[in-house]
N, C-alpha and C positions, 0 to 999 in steps of 0.2 A: 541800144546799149544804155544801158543806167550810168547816171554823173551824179555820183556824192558831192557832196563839197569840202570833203578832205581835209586835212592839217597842210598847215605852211612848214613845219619839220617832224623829222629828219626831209633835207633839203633830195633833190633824188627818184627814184623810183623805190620804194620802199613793199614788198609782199608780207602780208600777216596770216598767209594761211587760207584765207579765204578771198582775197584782190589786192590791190596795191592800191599806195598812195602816189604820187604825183609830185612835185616842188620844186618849181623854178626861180630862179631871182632873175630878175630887170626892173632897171630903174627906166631904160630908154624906150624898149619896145612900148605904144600903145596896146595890144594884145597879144596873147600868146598862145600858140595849138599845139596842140597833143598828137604827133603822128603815129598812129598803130599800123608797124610795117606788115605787109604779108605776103606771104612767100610768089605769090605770082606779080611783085610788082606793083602793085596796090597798095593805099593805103586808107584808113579810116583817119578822119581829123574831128579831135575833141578841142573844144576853147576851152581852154584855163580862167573861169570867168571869177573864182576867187580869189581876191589878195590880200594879202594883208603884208604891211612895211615892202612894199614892194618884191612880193614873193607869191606867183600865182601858183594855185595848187587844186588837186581835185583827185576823189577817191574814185578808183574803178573796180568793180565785184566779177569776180570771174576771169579778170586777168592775172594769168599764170606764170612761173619763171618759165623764162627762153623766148618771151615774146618781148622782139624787136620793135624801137621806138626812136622816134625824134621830136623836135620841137622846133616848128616855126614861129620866128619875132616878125610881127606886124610895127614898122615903126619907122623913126627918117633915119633918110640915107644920107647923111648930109657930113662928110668926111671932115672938111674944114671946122667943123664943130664938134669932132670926134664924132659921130654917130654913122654905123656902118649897117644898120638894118636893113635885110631883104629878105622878103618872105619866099620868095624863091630859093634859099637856101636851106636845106634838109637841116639840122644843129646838133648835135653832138651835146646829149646831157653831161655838163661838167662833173657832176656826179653818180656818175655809170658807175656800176659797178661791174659790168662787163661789155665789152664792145664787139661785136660781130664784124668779120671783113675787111676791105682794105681798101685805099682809096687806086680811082685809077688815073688820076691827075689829068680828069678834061674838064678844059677851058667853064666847064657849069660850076665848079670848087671853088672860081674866085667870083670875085663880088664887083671885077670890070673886064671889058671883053681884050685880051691881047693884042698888043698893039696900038692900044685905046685906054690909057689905064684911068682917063678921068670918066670914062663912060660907062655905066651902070650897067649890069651885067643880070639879067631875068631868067637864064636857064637852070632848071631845075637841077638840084644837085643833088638829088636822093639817090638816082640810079646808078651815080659815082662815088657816092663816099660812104663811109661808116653808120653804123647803128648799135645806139645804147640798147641792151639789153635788163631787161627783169631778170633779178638771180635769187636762187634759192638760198635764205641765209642760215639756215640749217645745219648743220655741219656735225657729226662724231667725235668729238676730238677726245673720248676717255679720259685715262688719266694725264693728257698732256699741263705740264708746267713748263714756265720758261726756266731755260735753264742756269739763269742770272751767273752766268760766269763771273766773278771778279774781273777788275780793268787788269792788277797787277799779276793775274792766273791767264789773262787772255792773247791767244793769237791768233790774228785774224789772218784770212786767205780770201782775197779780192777775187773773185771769178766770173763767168760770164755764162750765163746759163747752157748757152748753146755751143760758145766755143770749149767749155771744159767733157762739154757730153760729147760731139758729136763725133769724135775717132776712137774713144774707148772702143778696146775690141770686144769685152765683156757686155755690154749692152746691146739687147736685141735694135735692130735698127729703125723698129716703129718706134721706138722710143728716146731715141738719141735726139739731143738737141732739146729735151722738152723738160718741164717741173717735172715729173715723173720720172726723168731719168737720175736728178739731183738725189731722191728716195730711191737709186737703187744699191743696193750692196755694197755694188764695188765702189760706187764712188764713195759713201759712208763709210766703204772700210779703209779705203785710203788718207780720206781728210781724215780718221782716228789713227791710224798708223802715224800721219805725219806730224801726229798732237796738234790739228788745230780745233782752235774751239770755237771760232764764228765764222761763216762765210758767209762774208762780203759782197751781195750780188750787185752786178753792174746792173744798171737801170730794167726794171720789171713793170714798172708800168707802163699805160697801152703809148705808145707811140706810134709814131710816122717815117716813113722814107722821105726823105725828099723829092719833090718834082723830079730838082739838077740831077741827083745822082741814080735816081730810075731813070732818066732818059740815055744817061753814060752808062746805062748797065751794073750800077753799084747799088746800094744801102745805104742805108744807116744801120750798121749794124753793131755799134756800140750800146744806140739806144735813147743819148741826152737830146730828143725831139716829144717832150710830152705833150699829147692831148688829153690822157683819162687820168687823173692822179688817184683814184678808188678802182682801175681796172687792171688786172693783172694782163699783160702783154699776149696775146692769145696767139701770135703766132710760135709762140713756147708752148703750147699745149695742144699732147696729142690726142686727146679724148673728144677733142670738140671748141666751138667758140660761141656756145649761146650759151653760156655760166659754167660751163664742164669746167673752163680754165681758173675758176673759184675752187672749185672742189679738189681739181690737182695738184694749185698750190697751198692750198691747205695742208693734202695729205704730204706733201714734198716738206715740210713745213713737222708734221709730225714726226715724220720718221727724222730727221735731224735733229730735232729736241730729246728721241727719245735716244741716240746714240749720244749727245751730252754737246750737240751743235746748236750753237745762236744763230740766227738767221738777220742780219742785216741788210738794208734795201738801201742803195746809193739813189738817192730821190733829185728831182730838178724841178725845184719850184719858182726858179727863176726865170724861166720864159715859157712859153708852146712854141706848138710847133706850127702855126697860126703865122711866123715870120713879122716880115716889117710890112709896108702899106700895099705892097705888091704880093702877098701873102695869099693862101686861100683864106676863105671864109669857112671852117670847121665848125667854130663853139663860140666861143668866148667870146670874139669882134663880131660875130651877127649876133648874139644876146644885149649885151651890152659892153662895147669897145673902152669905153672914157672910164667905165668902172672897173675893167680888169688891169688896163692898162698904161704906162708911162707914157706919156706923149710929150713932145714938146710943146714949145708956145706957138708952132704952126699944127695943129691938131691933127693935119694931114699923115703925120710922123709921128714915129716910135721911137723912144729914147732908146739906148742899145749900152747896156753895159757887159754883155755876155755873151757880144759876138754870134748872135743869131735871129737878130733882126728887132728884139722888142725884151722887154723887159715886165714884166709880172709887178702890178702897181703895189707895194707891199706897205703901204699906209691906210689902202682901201678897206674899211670894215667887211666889204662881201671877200677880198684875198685873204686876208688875215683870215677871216672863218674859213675859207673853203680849205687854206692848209691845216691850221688846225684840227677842222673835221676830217680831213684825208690821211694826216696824223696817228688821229685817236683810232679813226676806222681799221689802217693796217695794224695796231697793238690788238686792238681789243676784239678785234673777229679775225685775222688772221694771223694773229699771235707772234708777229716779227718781234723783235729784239732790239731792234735801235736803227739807228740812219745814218747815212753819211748823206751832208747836201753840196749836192754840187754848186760850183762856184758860189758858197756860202756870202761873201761880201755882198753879194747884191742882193739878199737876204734883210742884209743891217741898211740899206740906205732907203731912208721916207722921203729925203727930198731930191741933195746931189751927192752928198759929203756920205761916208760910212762912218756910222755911228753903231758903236757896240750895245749900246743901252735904248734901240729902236725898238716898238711897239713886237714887233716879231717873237726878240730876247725876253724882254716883259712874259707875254703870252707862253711860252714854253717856260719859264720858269715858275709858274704860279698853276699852271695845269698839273693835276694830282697823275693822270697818267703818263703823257709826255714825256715830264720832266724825269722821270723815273726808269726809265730806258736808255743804252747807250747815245751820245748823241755825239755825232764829229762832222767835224768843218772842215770842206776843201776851203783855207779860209783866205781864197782872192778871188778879183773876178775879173772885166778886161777894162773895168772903168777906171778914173783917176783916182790914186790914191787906194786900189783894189788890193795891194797887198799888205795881208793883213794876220800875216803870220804873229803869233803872242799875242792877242790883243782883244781875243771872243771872252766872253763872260765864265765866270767857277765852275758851271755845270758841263759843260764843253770840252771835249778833246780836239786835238787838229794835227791832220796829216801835216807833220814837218817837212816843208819843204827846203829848210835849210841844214835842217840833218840830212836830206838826201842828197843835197850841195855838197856839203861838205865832207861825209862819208866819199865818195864819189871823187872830190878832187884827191884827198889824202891817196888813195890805191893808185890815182892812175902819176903823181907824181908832183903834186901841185905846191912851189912853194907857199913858207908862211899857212900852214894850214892848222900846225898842232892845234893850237890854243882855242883856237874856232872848235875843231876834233875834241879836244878832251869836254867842252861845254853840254856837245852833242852826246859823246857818250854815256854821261852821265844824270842825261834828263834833262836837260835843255833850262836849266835854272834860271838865266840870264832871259830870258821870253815867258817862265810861267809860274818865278818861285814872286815876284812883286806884288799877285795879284790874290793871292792866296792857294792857287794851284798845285798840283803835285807833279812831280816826274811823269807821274799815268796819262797826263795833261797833252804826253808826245806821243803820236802815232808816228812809229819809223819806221819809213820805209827806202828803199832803194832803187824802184823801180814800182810802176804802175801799168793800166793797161795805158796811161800816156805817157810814150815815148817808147824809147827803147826796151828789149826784153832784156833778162839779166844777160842772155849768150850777148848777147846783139852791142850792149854796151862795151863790151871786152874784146867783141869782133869787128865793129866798125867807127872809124874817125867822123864817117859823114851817115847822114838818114839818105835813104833810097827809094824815093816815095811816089817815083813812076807810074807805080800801080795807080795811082790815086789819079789820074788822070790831069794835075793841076801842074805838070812838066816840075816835078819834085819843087814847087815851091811852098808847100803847104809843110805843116810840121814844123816844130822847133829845131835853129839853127845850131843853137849850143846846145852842146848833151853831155858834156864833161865825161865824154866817153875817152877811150885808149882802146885800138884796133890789135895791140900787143906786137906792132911789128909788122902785119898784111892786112889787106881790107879785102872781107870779107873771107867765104869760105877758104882752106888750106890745108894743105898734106904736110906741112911744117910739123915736125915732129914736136921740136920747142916752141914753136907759137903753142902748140894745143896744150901742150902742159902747161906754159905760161896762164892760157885763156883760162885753162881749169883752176888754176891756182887764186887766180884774179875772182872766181864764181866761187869759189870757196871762201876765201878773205872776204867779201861782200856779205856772205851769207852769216858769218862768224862772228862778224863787228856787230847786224844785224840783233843776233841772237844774247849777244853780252851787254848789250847797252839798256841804260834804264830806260822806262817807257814802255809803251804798247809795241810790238812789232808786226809787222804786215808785209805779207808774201804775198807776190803775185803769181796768178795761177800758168802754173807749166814751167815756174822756174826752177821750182826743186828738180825737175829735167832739164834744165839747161835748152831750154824752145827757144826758138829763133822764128823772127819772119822777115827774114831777109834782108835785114836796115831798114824796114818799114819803120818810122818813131809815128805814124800816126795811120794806126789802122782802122779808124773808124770807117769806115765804107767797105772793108772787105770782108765779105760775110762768104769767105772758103778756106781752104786749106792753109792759106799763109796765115789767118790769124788763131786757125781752129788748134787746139793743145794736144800733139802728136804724142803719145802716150809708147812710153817703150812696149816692146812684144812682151803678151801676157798681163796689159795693162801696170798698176803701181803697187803691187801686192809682194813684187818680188823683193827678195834681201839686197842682190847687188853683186854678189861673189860669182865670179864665171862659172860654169863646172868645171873646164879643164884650167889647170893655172899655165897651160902652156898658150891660151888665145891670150888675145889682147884683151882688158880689162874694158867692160862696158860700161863708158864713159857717162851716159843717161844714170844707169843704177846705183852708180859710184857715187855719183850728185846727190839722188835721192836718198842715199842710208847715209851719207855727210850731213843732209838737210834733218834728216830724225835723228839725229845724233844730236845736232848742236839744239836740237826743242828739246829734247828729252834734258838736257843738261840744264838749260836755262830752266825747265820745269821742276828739275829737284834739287836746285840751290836759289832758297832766295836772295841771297847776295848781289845775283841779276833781275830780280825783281821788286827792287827797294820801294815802298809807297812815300817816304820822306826822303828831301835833297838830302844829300851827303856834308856831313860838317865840315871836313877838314883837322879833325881833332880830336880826340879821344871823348868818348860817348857814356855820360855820365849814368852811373849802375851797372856798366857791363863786366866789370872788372879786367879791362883791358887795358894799359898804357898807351897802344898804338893806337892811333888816327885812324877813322875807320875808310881814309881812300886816300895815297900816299902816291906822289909821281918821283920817277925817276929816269931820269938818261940810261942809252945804252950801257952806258958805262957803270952803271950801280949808283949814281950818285943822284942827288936830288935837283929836280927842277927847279934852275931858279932863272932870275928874268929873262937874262939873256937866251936861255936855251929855248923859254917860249917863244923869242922873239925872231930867232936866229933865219934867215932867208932858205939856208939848206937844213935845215932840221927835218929830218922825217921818221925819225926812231924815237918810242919813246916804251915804258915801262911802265903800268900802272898797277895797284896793289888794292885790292878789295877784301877788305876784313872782316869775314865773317863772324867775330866774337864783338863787332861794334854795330850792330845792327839797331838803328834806333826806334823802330816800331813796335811793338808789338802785336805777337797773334790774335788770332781771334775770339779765346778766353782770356788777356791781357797776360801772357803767358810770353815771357821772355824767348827771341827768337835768333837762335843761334844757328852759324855754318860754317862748313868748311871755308879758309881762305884761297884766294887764289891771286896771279899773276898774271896780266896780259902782256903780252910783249909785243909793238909792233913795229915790222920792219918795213917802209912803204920805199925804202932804196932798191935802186934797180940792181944794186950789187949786194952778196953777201955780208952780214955784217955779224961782229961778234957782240952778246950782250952778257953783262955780269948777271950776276941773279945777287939781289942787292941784301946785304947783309941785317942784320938788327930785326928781320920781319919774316923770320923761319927758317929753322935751322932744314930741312928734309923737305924735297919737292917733288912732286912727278906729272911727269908731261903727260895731260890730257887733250889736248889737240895741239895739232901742228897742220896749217893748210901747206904745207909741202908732202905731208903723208896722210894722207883722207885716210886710208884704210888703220891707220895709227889712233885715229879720234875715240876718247873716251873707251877705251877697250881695256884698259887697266891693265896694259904693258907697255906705258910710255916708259921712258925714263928715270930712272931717280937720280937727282942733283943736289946738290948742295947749296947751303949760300957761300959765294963768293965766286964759285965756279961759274968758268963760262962755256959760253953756248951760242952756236953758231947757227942764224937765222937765214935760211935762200932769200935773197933779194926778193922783196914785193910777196911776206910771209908773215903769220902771226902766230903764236906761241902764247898755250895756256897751262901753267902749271897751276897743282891744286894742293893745299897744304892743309891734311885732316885738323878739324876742329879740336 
C-alpha cells in the first residue's frame, strides 16, 4: 500500500476522487495507526508518521468511500494525570463523517476491566464498537437554496425523525422512521398544510445507547449521547450505513428546501457519549482525554455540568475547532439552516462561572458562515448559576422558558400571573429589549419533546414514568400542569371538552404572541404518552406520533354531522387556523417591542398596545397586582405598527382584541369603547369549529360578551 504524507487539514478522512487524506489531532498519544477495517474482521494498520502542531496525517491512493476505519493512540495511560491512552482500543474519528454499526457494550469498550475500575483494560475493542467511515462528498443538489425564512415569517415544528415517521399510515414501511421518509410527500405535505417553515430535528448526529439502558431493554431514543458531530445518525437511514446515510440526508434535506422548509439540527456539543471515568473508551478520551475534556483537580474525574457524566472542555483550541468545523461542515455541505444547542450554558463556561462573552460566542460571531444561520439556545444547563434565560449575546434566539412558565400557570389557574402574562405575550421585553434584541429574540413554546405532551399536560396532575424503569423518579416534578378534573384517560364528557378547550387556549396564546413560535410534533393532534414527561428511552409506540386515519391531509369535518366530532382533526384545522391567522396579520409578528403609545407617522392617536379589564376599563396597578385577577383584554393596533416593510414601505393591519378568560367560571367582558366602533369574532376556543371562518359575530363597543370559563376570544376590526 502507498503512504503519501498528506495535509494536516481538512482534519478527518477526506476523498478527492482519486484517495483520501487522513488527519488526526493528539497532543498525548506518542504514535498513531491508521486502521483499514475489512469485512472478514481484519484489519491493515498504517502509522501516522507525519505531524505537524500536533496533528498526524497521511494521504492514501486508492482508498474509496465506504471503506471502514479507526485509529489507534499509542500513548500513557496514566488517568491521575488525565491521560487515558490504549492502544487496544479501536477510536472512533472525531471527524467521521459517517459511522458504520453499533456498539455491543462488552467489557473491551472500556479502558478498565469491571469490577476493577483502577485496572487497565488490553482487550481489543474493534469487534465491538463502531467504525468511521470514508464518504463520498459529492452530492447533486441542483438548484437547491436555503430558504432563509425570516425569524418574524418563522414557525418552527420540533420533531424526531423517527417518532414523526414511523406510524404514518401513508409511508411505505421500508421507509418509515428514516431521513428518507422526512422527503416524502405526506409529511411535506402536512408540515405545508400546517404553515410551518422549519423543522426542528431532535438530535441527528451519530450517537450511542447507553450500556444501562440496553441492558433494561431501552434506548436512547431521544438522541442527546453524541459521539460523531460530522455523522448523520445512520440508524435513520434506510439505504445503508457506509455514507448512503450522507446522501439521504442530503436528499431529505432537498426536498424540504424545495417545499419552502428550513432544516434545523438540535446539536449537543456539550458532552459524548464517552460518560464520566467509568465511561467507555469510543474517541475522544483514548485520543487525547486532558484536551477534549473538563477534569477536575483530581484528573481521574470529569467535571459534569450537563448531567451525563463529562463535560466538553470548551476553552480548548482542538473543541473550539472541532465545533466550529462540525458547524461550518453541516451549513456548507449539507445545507442545514441553523441549530438549536442543547444545554447552551455549558457552551458559555471556560472556566466555572457562565460567561456570555466566552471564546465560543466570540467564534460564532465573527465566522462569516455560522453567524449567518438561525442560531437558538436551550439557554441552561445543570451547573451553578446554568440558568440563563435573557442573557446570550444579539445574534441569538432562546427557547423561553419562562414564557412557557407562565403561559402554563395563567390557563391552568395560577394566581398573580397577569403581569408576568402580558410581558410574555408580548415579546419578552423585560429579558431581551436591554441588550439590544428583538421580540424574535423569543422562541415560545409550550411544550417540548421534554416533559409533558400538549394532551398530557391538560390530562395529568403527576408524570407516570414507570416505563422508564427508574420506579417514576426520573423526570421533572413540577409540570404546572391541570388534569382538568381526572388523571389520566376519561369518558367524562365535560373533562374532554374541558381538556380540548384547555389545547386550544394553549395553542391560541401560542400563535398571538410576539416572537418565534414552536410546535411540538404530534400536538396539532392532541398525542399523548401516557404521563410519560420524559421519554427519552422509549423508542415504541408510547413516544412514536400516532397519526389520525388517513394520515394529516384531512380537513377535520366528520361526514355525517350526526357522529361525534373527530376530536384529533378538530385539533388539527384549529392548529391551521390559528398559523394561517398569525401568518396574514402582522400585528402578531411585530420585529420591534411595543411602545405603549401612539406611534409617530402612522397617523393614528391610539397606542399601538392598549390593556384593559374585563370590565372595559384600563389596567391600572391594582388590577396588575391583584391575587385573583385572571381576565384581562388586550388591544393590538394595527394602524401603529412601528416597522417597516421590506421596501421601507409603511405596514398596516387589521386591529384586533384578545380577551382572556383563565376563570374557572363564566365571565362577562365589555368590548372597551374609544378603540372601534364594529368587531367580529374570529376565534373563540369554546367553539374551534367558529375559528376564523368569517361568521363569528359582530359586536359593538360597549356591548358585552360572555366568555366560558378557562376561554379566549379574538375579535378583529378591518383596518
Amino acid at each position: 500500500m502507498q503512504v503519501w504524507p498528506g495535509q494536516m487539514y481538512p482534519l478527518g478522512a477526506t476523498y478527492d476522487g482519486a484517495g483520501t487524506n487522513f488527519a488526526v489531532f493528539s497532543e498525548a498519544a506518542r504514535r498513531i495507526e491508521l486502521c483499514l477495517l475489512h469485512d472478514d474482521g481484519s484489519e491493515t494498520a498504517v502509522e501516522l508518521r507525519e505531524s505537524d502542531a500536533f496533528v498526524r496525517h497521511a494521504y492514501l491512493p486508492g482508498v474509496m468511500p465506504g471503506q471502514r476505519y479507526g485509529f489507534r493512540a499509542h500513548g500513557p495511560y496514566e488517568p491521575g494525570r488525565g491521560h487515558r491512552c490504549n492502544s487496544a482500543k479501536l477510536l472512533m474519528d472525531p471527524y467521521a463523517r459517517a459511522v458504520s454499526g453499533r456498539i455491543d457494550w462488552s467489557e473491551a469498550v472500556y479502558g478498565y476491566h469491571f469490577g476493577s475500575p483502577e485496572a487497565r483494560n488490553d482487550m481489543d475493542s474493534a469487534p465491538h464498537s463502531m467504525a468511521s467511515v470514508v464518504v463520498n462528498p459529492y452530492f447533486d443538489w441542483g438548484d437547491d437554496r436555503p430558504p432563509r425564512t425570516a425569524y418574524h415569517e418563522t414557525v418552527l415544528y420540533e420533531a424526531h425523525v423517527k417518532g414523526l415517521t414511523m406510524l404514518h399510515p401513508e409511508l411505505p414501511e421500508e421507509l418509515r422512521g428514516s431521513y428518507a421518509a422526512l422527503a416524502h410527500p405526506a409529511i411535506i405535505d402536512h408540515l405545508t398544510k400546517l404553515g410551518v417553515t422549519a423543522l426542528e430535528l431532535m438530535p441527528v448526529h451519530q450517537f450511542v445507547h447507553d450500556h444501562r439502558l440496553v441492558d433494561a431493554g431501552l434506548t436512547n431514543y431521544w438522541g442527546y449521547n453524541t459521539i460523531g458531530f460530522f455523522a448523520p445518525h445512520n440508524a435513520y437511514a434506510s439505504w445503508g450505513d457506509r455514507g448512503q446515510q450522507v446522501l439521504e440526508f442530503k436528499t431529505a434535506v432537498r426536498a424540504l428546501h424545495r417545499a419552502g422548509i428550513e432544516v434545523i439540527l438540535d446539536v449537543v456539543y456539550n458532552h459524548t457519549a464517552e460518560g464520566n471515568h467509568l465511561g467507555p473508551t469510543l474517541s475522544f478520551r483514548g485520543l487525547d482525554n486532558a484536551s477534549y475534556y473538563r477534569l477536575t483537580d483530581d484528573k481521574r474525574y470529569y467535571m459534569d455540568t450537563t448531567g451525563t457524566g463529562n463535560s466538553l472542555l470548551m476553552r480548548s483550541p482542538q473543541v473550539l475547532q472541532l465545533v466550529m468545523d462540525s458547524l461550518r461542515y453541516w451549513v456548507q455541505e449539507m445545507h442545514v439552516d441553523g441549530f438549536r444547542f442543547d444545554l447552551a450554558a455549558t457552551l458559555a463556561r471556560q472556566f466555572h462561572e457562565v460567561d456570555r462573552l466566552s471564546s465560543f460566542f466570540d467564534l460564532v460571531h465573527q465566522d462569516p458562515v455560522v453567524s449567518r444561520v438561525k442560531l437558538i439556545a436551550e439557554p441552561w444547563d445543570l451547573g451553578e448559576g446554568g440558568y440563563q434565560v435573557g442573557n446570550f449575546p444579539p445574534l441569538w434566539t432562546e427557547w423561553n422558558g419562562k414564557y412557557r412558565d407562565t403561559v402554563r400557570d395563567l390557563w391552568r389557574g395560577e394566581p398573580r400571573t397577569l403581569a408576568e402574562f402580558a410581558s410574555r405575550l408580548t415579546g419578552s421585553s423585560d429579558l431581551y429589549q436591554g441588550d439590544g434584541r428583538r421580540p424574535l429574540a423569543s422562541v415560545n413554546f409550550v411544550t417540548c419533546h421534554d416533559g409533558f405532551t400538549l394532551h398530557d399536560l391538560v390530562a395529568y396532575n403527576d408524570k407516570h414514568n414507570e416505563d422508564n424503569g427508574e420506579d417514576n423518579r426520573d423526570g421533572e416534578r413540577f409540570n404546572r400542569s391541570w388534569n382538568c378534573g381526572e388523571e389520566g384517560p376519561t369518558d367524562d364528557p365535560s373533562v374532554r371538552r374541558l381538556r380540548a378547550r384547555q389545547m386550544r387556549n394553549f395553542l391560541a396564546t401560542l400563535m398571538l404572541s410576539q416572537g418565534v413560535p414552536m410546535l411540538s410534533h404530534g400536538d396539532e393532534f392532541g398525542r399523548s404518552q401516557g404521563g410519560n414527561n420524559n421519554a427519552y428511552c422509549q423508542d415504541n409506540e408510547l413516544a412514536w406520533v400516532h397519526w389520525p386515519e388517513g394520515g394529516g391531509a384531512g380537513e377535520g369535518a366528520t361526514a355525517d354531522p350526526e357522529e361525534e366530532p373527530d376530536e384529533e382533526r378538530e385539533l388539527l384545522v384549529f392548529v391551521r387556523q390559528m398559523v394561517w391567522l398569525r401568518r396574514t396579520h402582522p400585528v402578531f409578528r411585530r420585529r420591534r417591542f411595543f411602545q405603549g403609545q401612539p406611534v409617530e407617522g402612522t397617523h393614528d392617536d391610539l397606542s399601538d398596545i392598549a390593556w384593559f379589564t374585563a370590565e372595559g376599563g384600563e389596567m391600572g396597578t391594582r388590577d396588575w397586582q391583584s391575587v385573583h385577577a385572571k381576565a384581562l383584554t388586550v388591544f393590538l393596533n394595527g394602524s401603529s405598527i412601528s416597522e417597516p416593510g421590506p421596501r421601507g414601505e409603511p405596514v398596516s393591519d387589521d386591529s384586533f382584541l384578545l380577551m382572556f378568560n383563565a376563570h374557572e367560571q363564566d365571565k362577562e367582558f365589555t368590548v372597551p369603547a374609544h378603540h372601534g366602533r364594529q368587531w367580529q369574532v374570529v376565534v373563540d376556543t369554546d367553539r374551534p369549529r367558529a375559528v376564523a371562518d368569517g361568521q363569528g359575530a359582530k359586536v359593538k363597543a360597549g356591548d358585552l360578551l360572555t366568555l366560558t370559563g378557562r376561554s379566549l376570544l379574538v375579535l378583529q376590526r378591518p383596518a
